[in-house]
N, C-alpha and C positions, 0 to 999 in steps of 0.2 A: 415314513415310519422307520425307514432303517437309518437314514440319518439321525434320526431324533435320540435312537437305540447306539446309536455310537457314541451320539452327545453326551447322554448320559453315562454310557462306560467312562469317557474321559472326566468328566465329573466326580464320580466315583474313586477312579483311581487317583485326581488331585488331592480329594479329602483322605483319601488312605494315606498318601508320600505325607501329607501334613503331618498326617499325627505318625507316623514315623519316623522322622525327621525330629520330629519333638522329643520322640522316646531316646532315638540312636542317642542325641545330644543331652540326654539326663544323665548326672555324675552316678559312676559305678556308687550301689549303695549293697550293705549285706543285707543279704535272700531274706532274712527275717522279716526284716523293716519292712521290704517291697511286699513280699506277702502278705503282712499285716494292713498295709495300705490299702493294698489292690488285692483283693481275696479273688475275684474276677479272673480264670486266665486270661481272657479276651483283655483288660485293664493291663495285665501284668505283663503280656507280651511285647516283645523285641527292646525290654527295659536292660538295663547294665547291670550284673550283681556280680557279690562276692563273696563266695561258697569256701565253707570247710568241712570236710568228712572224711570219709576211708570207703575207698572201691570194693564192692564184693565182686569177687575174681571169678566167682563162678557161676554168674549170673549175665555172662555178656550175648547181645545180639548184633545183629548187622541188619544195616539199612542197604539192600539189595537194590539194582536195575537204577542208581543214581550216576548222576556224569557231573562235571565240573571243569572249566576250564579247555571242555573241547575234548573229554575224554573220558569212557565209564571206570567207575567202577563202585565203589560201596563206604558206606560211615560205620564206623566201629561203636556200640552204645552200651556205654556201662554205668549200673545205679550204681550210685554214692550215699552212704549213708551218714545220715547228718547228727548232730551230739543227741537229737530228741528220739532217734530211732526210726524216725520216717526214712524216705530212699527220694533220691531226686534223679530222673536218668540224665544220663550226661552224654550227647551226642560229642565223641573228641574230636573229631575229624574226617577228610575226606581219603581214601584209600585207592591207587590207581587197580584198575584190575589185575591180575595176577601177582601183583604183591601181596605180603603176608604182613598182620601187627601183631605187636608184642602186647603180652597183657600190660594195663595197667598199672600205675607206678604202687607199691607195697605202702601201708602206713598212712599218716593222717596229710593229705594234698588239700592245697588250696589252689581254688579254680578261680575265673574271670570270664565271664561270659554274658550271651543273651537268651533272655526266656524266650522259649517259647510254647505257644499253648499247639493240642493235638489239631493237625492238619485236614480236613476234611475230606474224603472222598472224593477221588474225581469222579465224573462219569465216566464208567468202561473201562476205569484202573483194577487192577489185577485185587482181587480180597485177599484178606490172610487167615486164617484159618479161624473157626471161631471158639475151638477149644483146642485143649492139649496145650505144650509146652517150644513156643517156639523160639529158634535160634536166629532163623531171616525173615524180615519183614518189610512190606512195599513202604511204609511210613511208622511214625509213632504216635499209636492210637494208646495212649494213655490207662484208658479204663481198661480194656483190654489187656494189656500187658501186664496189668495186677493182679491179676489169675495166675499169673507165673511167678509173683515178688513173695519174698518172705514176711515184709512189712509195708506198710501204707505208703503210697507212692505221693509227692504232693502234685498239686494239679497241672502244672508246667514241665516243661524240662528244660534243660540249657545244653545252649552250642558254647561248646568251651571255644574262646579266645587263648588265654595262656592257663600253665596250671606249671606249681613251684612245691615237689620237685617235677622236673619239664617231662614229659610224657613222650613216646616214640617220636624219634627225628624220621620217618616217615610220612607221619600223619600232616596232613595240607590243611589250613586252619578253613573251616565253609565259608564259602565266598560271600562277599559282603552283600548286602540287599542295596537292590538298584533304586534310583529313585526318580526315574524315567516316566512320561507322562502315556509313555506309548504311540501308534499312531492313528489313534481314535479320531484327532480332527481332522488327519487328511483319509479319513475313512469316509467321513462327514461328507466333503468335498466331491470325494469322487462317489457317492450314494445321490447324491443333490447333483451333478452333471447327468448321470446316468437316466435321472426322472426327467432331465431337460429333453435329455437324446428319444428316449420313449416318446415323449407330450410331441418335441416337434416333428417326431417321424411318424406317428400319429395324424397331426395335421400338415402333412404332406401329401400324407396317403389321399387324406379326408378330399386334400384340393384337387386332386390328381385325375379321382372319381369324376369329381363335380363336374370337372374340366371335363373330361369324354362324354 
């Protein structure tokens, strides 16, 4: 049973890397188009687009208790507001702990980046609060966070890649998505030895009796 439970983890995670893979490697297009395509954030996820708006400065939060590269600390997120008046939040970057970022660049920026849709709950991850007005947050829960927006948020948000004019020489761009199968089959392997080792220690035992 637990081999079989492994099997299909690895299954799973193949058919994800596929269509990842698929997504990473679609030409950057602008946020429009891909929204109007994919209205789905599940659809529109880890796609390439090309956003233009103006940062509201006084609506920034932090992505708290993250690490990257071997080391904690936090993402800076700030909505962008787009010519139609919606807001898109925009994850810039990765922050080492005890350093500080600069607000966002002033005026109308053009970004580059990848959607993504709100992250799900893990089990036993920390909550964030379910009302009021917050500044730090375990992830970006989408619906959520428009309790605190002045204007309609769209369903996604993007991890910036670049943005012209360039944004804090601080900020570390978020690490790329792996495309790693994991080590589900030799989970596999060693679940299927482990049934052998039981069954024949079992009929070890069984002969051992017989035998006296």
């Amino acid at each position: 049973m637990l081999a079989n439970w492994q099997l299909n983890r690895h299954h799973q995670r193949a058919a994800f890397n596929k269509v990842l893979i698929e997504r990473v490697d679609t030409p950057t297009a602008p946020l429009e188009q891909v929204l109007q395509a994919f209205p789905s954030a599940s659809e529109a996820e880890w796609r390439s687009v090309q956003v233009v708006g103006t940062y509201l400065q006084d609506h920034d939060i932090q992505i708290v208790n993250v690490s990257q590269g071997g080391g904690p600390g936090f993402d800076p997120v700030t909505p962008l507001q787009l010519s139609d008046g919606r807001l898109i939040l925009v994850n810039r970057g990765f922050i080492p702990l005890g350093e500080t970022v600069q607000q966002a660049p002033t005026g109308q920026v053009t970004l580059q980046g990848r959607l993504r849709a709100s992250p799900a709950k893990r089990l036993g991850a920390v909550s964030d609060a379910s009302s009021g007005a917050l500044t730090e947050v375990q992830r970006i829960d989408i619906a959520r966070l428009q309790q605190q927006m002045p204007s309609p948020l769209v369903n996604v948000y993007l991890e910036m890649q670049y943005s012209s004019p360039a944004d804090d020489a601080t900020l570390s761009r978020i690490a790329e998505p792996t495309f790693s199968n994991g080590s589900h089959l030799g989970y596999v392997g060693q679940w299927i030895l482990f049934s052998l080792c039981a069954l024949g220690g079992w009929f070890a035992i069984v002969r051992r009796e017989v035998t006296d």
